[in-house]
N, C-alpha and C positions, 0 to 999 in steps of 0.2 A: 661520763655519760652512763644511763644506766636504764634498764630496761624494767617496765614492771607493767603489773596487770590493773587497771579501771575498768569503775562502772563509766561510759562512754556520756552518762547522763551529768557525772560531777564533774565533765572539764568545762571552762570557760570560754568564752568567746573573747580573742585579742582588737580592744578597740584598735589598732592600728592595721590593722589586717586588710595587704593592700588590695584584696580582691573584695570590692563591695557589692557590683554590678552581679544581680541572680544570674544564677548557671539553668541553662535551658532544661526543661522537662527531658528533653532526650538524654542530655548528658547524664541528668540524675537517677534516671532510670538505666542507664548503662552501666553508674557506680553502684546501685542497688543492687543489680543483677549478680555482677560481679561479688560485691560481699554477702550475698546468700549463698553461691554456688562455692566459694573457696578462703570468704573471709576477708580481711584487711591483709593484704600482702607485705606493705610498707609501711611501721609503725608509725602515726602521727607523732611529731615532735612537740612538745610541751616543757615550761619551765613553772617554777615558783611561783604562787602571787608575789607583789612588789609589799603587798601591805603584811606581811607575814602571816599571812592565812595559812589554811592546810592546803586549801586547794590549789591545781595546777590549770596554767593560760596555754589553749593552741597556739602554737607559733605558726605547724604548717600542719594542714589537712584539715581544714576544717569542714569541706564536703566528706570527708571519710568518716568522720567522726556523727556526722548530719544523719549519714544513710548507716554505719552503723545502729543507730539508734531506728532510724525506721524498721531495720531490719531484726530487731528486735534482742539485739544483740548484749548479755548481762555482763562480757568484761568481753576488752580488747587492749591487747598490748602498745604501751605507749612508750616513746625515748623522751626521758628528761635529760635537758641540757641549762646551762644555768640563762637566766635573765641576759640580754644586751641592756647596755644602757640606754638603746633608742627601744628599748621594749618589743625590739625581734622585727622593727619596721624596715630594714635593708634587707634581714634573712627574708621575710615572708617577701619583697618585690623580688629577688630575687630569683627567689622556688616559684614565683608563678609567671615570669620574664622566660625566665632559662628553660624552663618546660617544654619539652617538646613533643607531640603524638608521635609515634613509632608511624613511619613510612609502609607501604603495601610489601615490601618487599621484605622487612623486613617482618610484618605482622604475617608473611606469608613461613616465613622461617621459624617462629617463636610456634604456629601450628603445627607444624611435619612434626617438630621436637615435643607436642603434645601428643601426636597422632603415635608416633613412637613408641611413649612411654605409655599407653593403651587406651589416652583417650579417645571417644570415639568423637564424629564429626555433630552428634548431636550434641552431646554434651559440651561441645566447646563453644558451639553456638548458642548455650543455655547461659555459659560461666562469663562468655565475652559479651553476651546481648545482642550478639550481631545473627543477623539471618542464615538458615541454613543454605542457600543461596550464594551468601556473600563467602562463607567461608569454601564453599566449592570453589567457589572461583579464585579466589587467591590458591586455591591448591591446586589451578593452572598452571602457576607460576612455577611447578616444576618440570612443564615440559618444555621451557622458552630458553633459549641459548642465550648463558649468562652475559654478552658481551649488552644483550638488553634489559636483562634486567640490574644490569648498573645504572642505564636509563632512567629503569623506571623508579629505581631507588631514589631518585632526584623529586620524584614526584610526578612523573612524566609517563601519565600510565594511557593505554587506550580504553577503549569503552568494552564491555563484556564480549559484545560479536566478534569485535577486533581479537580479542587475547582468545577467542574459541579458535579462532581462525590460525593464529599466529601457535597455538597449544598443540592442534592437529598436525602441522607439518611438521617433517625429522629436525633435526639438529644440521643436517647437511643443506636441509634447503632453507633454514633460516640465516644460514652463515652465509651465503652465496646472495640473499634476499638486504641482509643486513649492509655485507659491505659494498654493494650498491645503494642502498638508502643511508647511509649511518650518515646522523646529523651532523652538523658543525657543533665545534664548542659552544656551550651557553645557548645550544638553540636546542627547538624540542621536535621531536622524534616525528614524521610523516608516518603516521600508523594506518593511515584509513589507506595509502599505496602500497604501503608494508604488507600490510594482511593481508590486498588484492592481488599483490603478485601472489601470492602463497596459498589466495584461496581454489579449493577445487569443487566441483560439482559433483553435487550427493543427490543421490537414486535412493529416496527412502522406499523402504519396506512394503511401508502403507500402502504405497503406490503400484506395489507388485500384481499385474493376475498372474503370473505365471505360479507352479505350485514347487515343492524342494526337491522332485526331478528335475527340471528345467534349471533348477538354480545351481544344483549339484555339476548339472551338464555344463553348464556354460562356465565353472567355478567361480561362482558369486562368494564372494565371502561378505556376512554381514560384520556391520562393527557397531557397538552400541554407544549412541552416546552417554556418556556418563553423568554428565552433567547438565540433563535434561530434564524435566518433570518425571516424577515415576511412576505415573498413570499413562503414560504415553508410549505407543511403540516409535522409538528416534532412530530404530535400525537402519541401518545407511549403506551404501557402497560408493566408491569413488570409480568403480568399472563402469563406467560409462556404456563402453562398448557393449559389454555383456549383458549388461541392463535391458538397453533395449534390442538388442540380439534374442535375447529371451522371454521378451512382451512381444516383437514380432512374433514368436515361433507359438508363440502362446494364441496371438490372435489367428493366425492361419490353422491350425488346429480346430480352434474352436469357433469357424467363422459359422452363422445362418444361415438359412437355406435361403437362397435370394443374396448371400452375403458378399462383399467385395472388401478389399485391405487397401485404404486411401491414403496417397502421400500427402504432405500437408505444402500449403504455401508458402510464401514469405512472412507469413501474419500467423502462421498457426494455423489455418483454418484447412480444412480439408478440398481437395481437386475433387471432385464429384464427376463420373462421366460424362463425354459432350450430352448437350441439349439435355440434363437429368436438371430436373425442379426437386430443389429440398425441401423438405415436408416437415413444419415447425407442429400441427397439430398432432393429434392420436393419427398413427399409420393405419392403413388398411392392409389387408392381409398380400396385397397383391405389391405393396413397397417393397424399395431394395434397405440391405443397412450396410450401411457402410463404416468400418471399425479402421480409426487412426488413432497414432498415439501426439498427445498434445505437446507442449513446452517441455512440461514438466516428463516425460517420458510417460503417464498416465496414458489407459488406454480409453478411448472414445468413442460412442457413436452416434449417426447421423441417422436421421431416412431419409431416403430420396425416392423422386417416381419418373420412370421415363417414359416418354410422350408414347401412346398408342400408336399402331403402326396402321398406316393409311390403309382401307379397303381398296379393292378395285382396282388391277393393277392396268395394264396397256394393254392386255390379251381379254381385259373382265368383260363378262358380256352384261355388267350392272352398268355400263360407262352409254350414254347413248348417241347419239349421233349428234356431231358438232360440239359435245364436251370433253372436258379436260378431263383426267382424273381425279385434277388437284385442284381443289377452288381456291381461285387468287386474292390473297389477301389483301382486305381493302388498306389503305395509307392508312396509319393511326392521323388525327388533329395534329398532334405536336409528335416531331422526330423524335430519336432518339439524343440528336444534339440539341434540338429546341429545351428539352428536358435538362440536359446536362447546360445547356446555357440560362434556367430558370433557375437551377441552383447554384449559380455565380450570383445569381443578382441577389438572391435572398439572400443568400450569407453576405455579400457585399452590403446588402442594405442592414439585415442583422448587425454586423459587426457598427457601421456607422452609426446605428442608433443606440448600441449599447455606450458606445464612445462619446456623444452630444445627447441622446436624451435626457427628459427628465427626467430622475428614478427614485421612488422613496427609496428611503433603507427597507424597511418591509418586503417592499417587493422585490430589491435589490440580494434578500437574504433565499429569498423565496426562489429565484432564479438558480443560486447557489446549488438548493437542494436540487431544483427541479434537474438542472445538468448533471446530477449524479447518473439518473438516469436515460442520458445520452446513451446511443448504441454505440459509440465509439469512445464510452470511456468504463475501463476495465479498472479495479481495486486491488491488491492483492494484500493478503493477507501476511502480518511482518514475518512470518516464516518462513516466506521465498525468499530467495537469494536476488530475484529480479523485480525489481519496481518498477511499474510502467509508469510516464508519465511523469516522475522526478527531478528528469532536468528540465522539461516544459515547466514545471509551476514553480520549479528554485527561483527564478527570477523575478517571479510574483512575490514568492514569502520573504524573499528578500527585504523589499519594500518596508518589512514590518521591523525591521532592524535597525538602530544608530550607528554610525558610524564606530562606535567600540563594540559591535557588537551585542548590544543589549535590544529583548523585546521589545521592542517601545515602539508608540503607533499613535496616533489621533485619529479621528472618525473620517478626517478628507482621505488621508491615507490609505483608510481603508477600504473606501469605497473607491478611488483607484485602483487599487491593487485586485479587490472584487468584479471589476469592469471588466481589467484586462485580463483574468484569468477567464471570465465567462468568453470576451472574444478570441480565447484560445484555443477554447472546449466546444462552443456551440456551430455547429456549421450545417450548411445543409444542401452541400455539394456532397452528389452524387461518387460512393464507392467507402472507401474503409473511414473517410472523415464526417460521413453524415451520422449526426447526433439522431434523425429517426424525427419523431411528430413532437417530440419537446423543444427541438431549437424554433419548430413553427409556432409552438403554446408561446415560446417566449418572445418572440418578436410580434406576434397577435397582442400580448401585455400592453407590451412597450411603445406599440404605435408603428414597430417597424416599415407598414406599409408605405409611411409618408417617405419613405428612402430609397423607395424603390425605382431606379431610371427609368425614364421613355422609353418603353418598345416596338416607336415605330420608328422601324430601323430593318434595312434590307436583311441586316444577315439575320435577322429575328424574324423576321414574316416571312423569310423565304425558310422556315421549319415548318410554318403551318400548312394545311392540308387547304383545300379549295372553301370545304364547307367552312372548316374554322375560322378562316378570313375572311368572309361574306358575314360570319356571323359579327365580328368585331365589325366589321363596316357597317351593318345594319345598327349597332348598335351603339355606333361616333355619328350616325346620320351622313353615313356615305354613300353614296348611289354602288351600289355591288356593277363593274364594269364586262365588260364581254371577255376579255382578257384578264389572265390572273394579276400580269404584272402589271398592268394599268391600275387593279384595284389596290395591289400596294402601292406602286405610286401614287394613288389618292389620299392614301392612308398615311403617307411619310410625309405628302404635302399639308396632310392636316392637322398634325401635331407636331409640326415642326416648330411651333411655339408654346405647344401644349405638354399634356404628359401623356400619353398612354400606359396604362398595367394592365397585362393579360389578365382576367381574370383566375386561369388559374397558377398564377405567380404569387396570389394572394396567400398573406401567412394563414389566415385563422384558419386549422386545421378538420377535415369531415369528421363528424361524431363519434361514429363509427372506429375511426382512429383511437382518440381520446378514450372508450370504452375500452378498446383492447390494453391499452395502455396501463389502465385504472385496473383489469381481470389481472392482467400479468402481475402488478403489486400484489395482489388477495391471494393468487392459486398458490400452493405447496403441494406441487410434483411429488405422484408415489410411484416411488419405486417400483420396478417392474424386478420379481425375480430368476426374471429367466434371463436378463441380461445387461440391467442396473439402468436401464432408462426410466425418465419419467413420462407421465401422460405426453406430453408435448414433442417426445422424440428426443430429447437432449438428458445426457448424463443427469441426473435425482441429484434436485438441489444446486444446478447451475440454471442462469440463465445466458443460452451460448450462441444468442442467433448472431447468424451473418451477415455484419453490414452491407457485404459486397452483394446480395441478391435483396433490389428494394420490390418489393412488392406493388404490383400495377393493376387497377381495376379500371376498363379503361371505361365503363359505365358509370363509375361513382363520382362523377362532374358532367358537367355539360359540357366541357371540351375535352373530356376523356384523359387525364390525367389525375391518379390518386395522390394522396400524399406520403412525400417523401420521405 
């Protein structure tokens, strides 16, 4: 055997060369990359023509010899070895059979030994083609307790979040994590439990008001991520406690005049003093604010307005004879249960019509959207650590899967699976599950109405007020009776074969509604700088209303209930 130097343009191409099928654009551009930045590593092997020419035949490399030439390259060292009598057809299956890519684990070791010898992490991302990204993360792999990454040497690697996860904990908690997880032979590693037990929660920086007093005081230590975008502050703590120990201390310092420090509910949302109304538009100067800190440890604020305090007390001489101080609330139309039993039925009838009606796809895509903007459905953005909402629609995307696991879907498919994710989002029961005036837009589409039950029915007319059910009677053509519960009983005897709907259990939504709905899309909240609210009262660049207070006008129908 013997070594020498060609032009890369005089060798030949071996008709028996058992790689015929084109090598992918990517690939070529990886060997390309590669012999710019450091040349042909491994000489292509070459022998004699058979017809005693001068020239010499590839036996193996004939992609190197390819992107050599692309690369512009005037000689490259070649191994001649002599001719096979099958003309090098078992060597070349051979060399492209037995081949094998290098493993993560171990392309993570061939790096360090680069990084060592003073290359930097750009430049090996230039040499190998691969992303500066990619090479970060394999140089995770030297904070992982070897016991996995023999694992993953197998091929058995986790996904990036995974290995950030599994990179951040010591060595003592991954051994403790490991040999409660460690797979069986021949099986592959549970990494998505692996990483869970071992992940912890991070208090980024971003999220800080407090300033490097408070931080100092409470001993916050920041740690940076490393392997983060580098336009981004990733600063983090895992002190939980101190975190928000020190946005507490932050926010009590620096509360408003009028200000209060609100703890939050089961939902995140803040407890507001008894009988305090939250105030979603521009506050007036006489609102309270009230500063909580949300999920994320972020600190937050609200406004809120509490009722004015009655004049005139029991001694007032404005009070005049034979009255009250306090004028007695007339009954609303509809209770408060009549209300919470009007939002069983729509959603009840909603969901049914989402389930049996007709629905083009059009409209069916159009609902999709329109439910984004549900008041009881939140997004977040892949940089939390918490996804709301995940396990609710897994079972829906499911659907869109074969049995091995692969994408795969047909159009019925998918409009089931569109069905029943919209009757898992839309509702319009009253507190944290009402979707707001889009679950009514969507059932107004779709016809909902036709699904709507009889409500003459005692425990239903026994919500309405006197006048409200004289006015349904007046207008079933039923004599309004001297007694109230004679007039339901007329009312129950009358559609006992029929249907009654209150009308206002009707979906199609007040205009007025729809408007606010349509402004809220357009507005872009400015920031206020005196204490990071926008116009609207809610933190610049959220929109953070509270399902749990629906809004009542009890003028904006004829039986005095708004919508929901």
């Amino acid at each position: 055997m013997q070594v020498i130097k060609v032009d890369p343009r005089s060798l030949k191409e071996n008709p028996d060369d058992a790689r015929r099928a084109k090598s992918s654009p990517q690939s070529d551009a990886l060997l390309l990359a590669t012999v710019k930045a450091v040349g042909i590593i491994q000489p292509p092997v070459v022998s004699p023509e058979f017809d005693g020419g001068n020239g010499y035949i590839i036996q193996a490399g004939h992609r190197r010899v390819k992107q050599a030439i692309a690369a512009g390259l005037e000689e490259i060292d070649v191994l001649i070895v002599e001719a096979a009598d099958d003309n090098g057809a078992m060597r070349s299956m051979i060399e492209n059979i037995a081949r094998e890519p290098l493993n993560p684990v171990d392309q993570w070791r061939g790096v360090e030994r680069l990084v060592a010898l003073g290359w930097t992490e750009e430049a090996i991302s230039v040499a190998l083609a691969l992303s500066l990204r990619q090479i970060r993360k394999l140089r995770l792999l030297a904070n992982v307790l070897p016991a996995m990454l023999d694992q993953m040497a197998f091929g058995d690697m986790p996904n990036e979040q995974q290995l950030r996860t599994i990179a951040a904990a010591s060595l003592d908690e991954q051994k403790e994590v490991w040999k409660a997880n460690r797979p069986k032979k021949n099986e592959r590693a549970d990494w998505y439990n692996l990483s869970r037990a071992l992940s912890k929660t991070r208090m980024y920086a971003k999220d800080a008001s407090f300033g490097e007093d408070l931080r100092q005081a409470y001993g916050i230590e920041w740690v940076e991520d490393l392997f983060a975008p580098a336009d981004e502050d990733t600063r983090y703590t895992t002190n939980v406690e101190a975190f928000l120990g020190a946005q507490q201390e932050w926010m009590t310092g620096n509360l408003p005049k009028k200000g209060v420090v609100a703890d939050v509910n089961a939902w995140g949302q803040p407890e507001l003093p008894k009988k305090a109304e939250r105030i979603y538009g521009k506050p007036s100067k006489a609102d309270h604010v009230a500063m909580y800190l949300d999920r994320d440890g972020k600190v937050q604020s609200v406004h809120f307005r509490m009722p004015e305090e009655k004049k005139g007390g029991a001694g007032s001489n404005d009070v005049r004879d034979g009255e009250t101080s306090e004028t007695r609330k007339p009954r609303p139309d509809v209770t408060q249960k009549g209300q919470d039993m009007i939002g069983d039925f729509r959603t009840e009838a909603l969901h049914d019509a989402l389930a049996r009606a007709p629905i083009e796809d059009d409209m069916l895509m159009a609902l999709l959207v329109l439910a984004f903007a549900g008041l009881n459905v939140r997004v977040d953005s892949g940089a939390n650590d918490h996804v709301l909402g995940r396990n609710r629609f897994s079972r829906h995307a499911a659907r869109l899967f074969s049995e091995s696991g692969r994408f795969s879907f047909d159009m019925e498919t998918v409009r089931i699976a569109a069905r029943a994710a919209l009757i898992d989002v839309l509702s319009c029961r009253r507190g944290m599950s009402n979707s707001g005036v889009v679950s009514r837009i969507a059932g107004d589409a779709i016809g909902a109405d036709g699904y709507l039950p009889n409500m003459a029915t005692e425990a239903f007319l026994l919500c309405l007020s006197r006048q409200a059910l004289e006015a349904v009677a007046r207008e079933a053509n039923v004599l309004p009776c001297a007694k109230v519960r004679e007039t339901r009983a007329a009312l129950i005897e009358q559609f006992g074969q029929e249907q009654l709907v209150h009308p206002v259990a009707l979906f199609a939504p007040h205009p007025n509604d729809i408007d606010d709905l349509l402004k809220a899309g357009e507005e872009e909240p400015q920031a206020d700088p005196d204490n990071g609210l926008a116009d609207d009262g809610t933190e610049a660049g959220r929109d953070d209303l509270d399902p749990t207070v629906p809004e009542i006008d009890h003028d904006e129908t004829a039986y005095g209930i708004a919508a929901e």
